[in-house]
Backbone as a chain_set.jsonl record, in Angstrom:
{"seq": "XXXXXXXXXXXXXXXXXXXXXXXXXXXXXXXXXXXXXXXXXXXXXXXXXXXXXXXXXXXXXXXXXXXXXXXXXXXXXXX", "coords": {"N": [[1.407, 0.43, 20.252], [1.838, 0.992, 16.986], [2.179, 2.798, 13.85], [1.938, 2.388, 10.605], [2.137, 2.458, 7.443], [1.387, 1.815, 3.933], [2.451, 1.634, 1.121], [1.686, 2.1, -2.442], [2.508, 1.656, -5.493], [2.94, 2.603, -8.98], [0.221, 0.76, -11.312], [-0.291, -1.008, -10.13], [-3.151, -0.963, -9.607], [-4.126, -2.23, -11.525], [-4.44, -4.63, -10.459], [-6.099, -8.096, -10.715], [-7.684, -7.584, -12.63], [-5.839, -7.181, -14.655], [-4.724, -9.773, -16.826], [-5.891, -12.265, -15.139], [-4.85, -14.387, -15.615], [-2.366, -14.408, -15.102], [-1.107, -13.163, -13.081], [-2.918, -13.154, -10.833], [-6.746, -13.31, -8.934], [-7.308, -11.51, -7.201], [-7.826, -7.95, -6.248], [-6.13, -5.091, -5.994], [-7.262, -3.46, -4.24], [-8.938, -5.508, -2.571], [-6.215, -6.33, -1.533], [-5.349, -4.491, 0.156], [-7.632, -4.082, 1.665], [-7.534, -6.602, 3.213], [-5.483, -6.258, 4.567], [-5.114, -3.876, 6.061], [-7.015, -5.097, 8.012], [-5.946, -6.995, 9.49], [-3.744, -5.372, 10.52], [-5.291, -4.337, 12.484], [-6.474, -6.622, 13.77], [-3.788, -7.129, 15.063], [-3.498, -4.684, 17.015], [-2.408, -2.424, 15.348], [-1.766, 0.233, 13.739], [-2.9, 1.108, 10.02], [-2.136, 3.331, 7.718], [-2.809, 3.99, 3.762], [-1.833, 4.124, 0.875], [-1.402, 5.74, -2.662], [0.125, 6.515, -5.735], [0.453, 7.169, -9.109], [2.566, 8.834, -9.924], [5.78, 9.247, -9.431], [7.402, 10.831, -8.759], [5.262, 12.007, -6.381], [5.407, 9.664, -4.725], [7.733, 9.273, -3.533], [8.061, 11.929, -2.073], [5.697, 11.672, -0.603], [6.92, 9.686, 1.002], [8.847, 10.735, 2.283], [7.382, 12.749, 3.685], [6.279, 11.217, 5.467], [7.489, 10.642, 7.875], [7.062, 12.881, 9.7], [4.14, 13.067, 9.764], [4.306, 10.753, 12.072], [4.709, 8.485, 11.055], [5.587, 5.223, 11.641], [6.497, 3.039, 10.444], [6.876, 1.474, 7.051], [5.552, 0.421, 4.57], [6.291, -0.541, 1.218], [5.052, -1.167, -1.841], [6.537, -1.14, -4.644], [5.228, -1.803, -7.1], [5.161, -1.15, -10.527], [7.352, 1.11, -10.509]], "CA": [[0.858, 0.449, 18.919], [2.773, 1.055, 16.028], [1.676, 3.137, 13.03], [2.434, 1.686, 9.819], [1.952, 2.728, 6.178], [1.364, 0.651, 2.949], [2.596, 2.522, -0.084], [1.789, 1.247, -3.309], [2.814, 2.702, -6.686], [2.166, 1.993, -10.224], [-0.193, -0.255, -12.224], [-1.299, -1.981, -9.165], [-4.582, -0.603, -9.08], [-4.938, -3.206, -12.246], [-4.532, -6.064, -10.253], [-7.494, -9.046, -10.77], [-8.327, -7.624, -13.876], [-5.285, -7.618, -15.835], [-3.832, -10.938, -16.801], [-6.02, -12.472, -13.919], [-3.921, -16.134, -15.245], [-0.471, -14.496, -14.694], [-1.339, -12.689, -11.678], [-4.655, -13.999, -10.14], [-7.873, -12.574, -9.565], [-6.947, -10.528, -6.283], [-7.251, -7.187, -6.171], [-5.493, -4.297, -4.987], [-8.851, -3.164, -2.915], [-8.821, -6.778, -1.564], [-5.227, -6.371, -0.645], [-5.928, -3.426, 1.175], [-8.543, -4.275, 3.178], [-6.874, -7.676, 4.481], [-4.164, -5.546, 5.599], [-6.148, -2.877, 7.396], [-8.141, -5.788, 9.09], [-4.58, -8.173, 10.17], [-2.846, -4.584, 11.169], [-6.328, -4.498, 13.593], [-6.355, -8.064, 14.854], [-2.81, -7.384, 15.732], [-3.543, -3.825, 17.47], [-1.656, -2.002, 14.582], [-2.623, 0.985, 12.824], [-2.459, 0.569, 8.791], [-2.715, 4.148, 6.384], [-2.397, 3.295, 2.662], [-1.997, 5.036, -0.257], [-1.426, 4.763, -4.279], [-0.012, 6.899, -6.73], [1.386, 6.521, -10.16], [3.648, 9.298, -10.21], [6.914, 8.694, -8.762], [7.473, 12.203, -7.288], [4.267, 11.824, -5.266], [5.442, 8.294, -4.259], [8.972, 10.263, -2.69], [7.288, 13.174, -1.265], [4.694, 10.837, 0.857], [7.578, 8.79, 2.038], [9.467, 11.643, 3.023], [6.795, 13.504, 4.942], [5.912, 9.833, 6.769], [7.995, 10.545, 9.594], [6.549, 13.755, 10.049], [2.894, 12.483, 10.228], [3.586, 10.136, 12.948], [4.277, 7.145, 10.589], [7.042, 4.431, 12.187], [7.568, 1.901, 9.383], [6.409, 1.964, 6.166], [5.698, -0.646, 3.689], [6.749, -0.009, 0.062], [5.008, -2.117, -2.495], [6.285, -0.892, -6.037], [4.355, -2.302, -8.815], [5.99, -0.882, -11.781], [8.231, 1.885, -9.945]], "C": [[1.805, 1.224, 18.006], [1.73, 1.812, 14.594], [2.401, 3.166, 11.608], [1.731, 2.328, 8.334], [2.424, 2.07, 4.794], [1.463, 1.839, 1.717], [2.423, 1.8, -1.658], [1.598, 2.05, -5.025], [2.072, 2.302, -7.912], [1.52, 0.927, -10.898], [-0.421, -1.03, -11.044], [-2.442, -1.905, -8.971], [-5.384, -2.003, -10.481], [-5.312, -4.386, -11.726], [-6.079, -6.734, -9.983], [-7.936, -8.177, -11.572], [-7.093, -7.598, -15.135], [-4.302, -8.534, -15.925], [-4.428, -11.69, -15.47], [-5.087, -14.373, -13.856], [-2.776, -15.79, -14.907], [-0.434, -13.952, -13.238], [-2.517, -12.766, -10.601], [-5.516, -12.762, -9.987], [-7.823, -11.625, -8.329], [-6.88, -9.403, -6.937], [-6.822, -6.069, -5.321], [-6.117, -3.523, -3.675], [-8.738, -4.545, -2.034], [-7.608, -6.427, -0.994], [-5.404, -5.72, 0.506], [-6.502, -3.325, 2.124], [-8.19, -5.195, 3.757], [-5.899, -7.267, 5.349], [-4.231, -4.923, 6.053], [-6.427, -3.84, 8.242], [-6.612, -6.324, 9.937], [-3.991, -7.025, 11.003], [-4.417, -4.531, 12.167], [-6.28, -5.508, 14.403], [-4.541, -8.05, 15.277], [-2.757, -5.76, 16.381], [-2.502, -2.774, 16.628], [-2.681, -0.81, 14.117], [-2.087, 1.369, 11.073], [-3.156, 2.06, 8.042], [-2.403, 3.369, 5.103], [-2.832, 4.537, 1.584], [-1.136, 4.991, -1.352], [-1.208, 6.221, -4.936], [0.569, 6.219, -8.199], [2.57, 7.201, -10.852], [4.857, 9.452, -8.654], [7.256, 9.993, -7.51], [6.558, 12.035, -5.912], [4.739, 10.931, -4.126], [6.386, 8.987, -2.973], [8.557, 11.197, -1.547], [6.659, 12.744, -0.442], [5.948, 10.142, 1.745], [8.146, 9.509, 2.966], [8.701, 12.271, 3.774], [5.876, 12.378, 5.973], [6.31, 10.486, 8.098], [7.068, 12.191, 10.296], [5.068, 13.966, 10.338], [2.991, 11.413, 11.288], [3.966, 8.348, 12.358], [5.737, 6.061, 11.151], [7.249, 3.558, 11.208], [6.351, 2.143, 8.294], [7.054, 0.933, 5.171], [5.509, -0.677, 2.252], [6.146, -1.374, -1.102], [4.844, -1.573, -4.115], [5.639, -0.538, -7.16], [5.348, -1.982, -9.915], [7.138, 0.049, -11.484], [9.168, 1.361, -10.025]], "O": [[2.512, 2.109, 18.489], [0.612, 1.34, 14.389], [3.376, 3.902, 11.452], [0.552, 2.659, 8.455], [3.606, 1.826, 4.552], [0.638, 2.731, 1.515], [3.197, 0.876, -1.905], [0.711, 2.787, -5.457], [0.943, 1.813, -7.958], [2.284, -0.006, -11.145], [-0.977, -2.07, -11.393], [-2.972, -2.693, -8.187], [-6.509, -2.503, -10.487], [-6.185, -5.121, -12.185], [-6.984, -6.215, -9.329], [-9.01, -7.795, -11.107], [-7.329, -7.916, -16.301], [-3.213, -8.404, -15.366], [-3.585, -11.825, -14.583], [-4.822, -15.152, -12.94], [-2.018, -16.626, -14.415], [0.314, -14.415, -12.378], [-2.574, -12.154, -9.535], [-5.352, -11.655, -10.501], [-8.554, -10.668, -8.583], [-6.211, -9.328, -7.967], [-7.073, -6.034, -4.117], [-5.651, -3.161, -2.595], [-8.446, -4.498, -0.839], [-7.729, -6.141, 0.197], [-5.577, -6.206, 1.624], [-6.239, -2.758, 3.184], [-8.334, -5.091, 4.975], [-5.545, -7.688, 6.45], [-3.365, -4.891, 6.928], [-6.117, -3.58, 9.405], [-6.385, -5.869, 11.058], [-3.661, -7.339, 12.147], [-3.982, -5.316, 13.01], [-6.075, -5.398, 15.612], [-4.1, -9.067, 15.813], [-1.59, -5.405, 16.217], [-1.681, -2.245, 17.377], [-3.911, -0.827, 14.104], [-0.974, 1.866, 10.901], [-4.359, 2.107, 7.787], [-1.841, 2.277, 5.175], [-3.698, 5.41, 1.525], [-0.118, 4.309, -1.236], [-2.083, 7.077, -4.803], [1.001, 5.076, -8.348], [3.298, 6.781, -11.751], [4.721, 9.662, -7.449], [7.326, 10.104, -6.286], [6.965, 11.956, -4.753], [4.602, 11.192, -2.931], [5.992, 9.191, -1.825], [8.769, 11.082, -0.34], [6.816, 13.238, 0.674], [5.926, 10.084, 2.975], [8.122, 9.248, 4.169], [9.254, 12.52, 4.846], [5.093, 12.628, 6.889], [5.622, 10.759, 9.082], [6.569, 12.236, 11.42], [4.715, 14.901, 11.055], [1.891, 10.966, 11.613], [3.654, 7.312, 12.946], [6.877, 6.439, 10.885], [8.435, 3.247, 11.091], [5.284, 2.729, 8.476], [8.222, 0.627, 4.931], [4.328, -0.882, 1.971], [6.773, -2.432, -1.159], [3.799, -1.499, -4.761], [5.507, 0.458, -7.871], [6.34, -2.695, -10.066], [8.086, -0.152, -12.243], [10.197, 1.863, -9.571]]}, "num_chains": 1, "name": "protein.A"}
């Protein structure tokens, strides 16, 4: 088992409410939980976590390895 972390930065927390025609009606809570459940049905373990300042963003990545975390999945937004 593999312990995996979903990082996700700015202005994603709008998603499926803003602009749901340019970017659909998904949102970032839905993402979230399909990707907890898939890292389960594949015996994975999935943290996740959201800021919108950039330092924060740095600082979590950097103390990953030191919690334990082996890969680590970086999803922007506005960053």
């Amino acid at each position: 088992m593999s312990d995996f972390m979903l990082v996700n930065g700015p202005n994603l927390i709008l998603l499926g409410s803003r602009e749901p025609d340019v970017y659909g009606a998904t949102s970032l809570e839905d993402i979230v939980a399909r990707c907890v459940e898939l890292a389960g049905e594949l015996g994975q373990s999935l943290v996740t976590w959201l800021s919108y300042a950039e330092h924060e963003l740095l600082d979590r990545v950097q103390q990953a390895a030191s919690d334990g975390i082996d890969f680590i999945i970086l999803n922007p937004g506005a960053f």
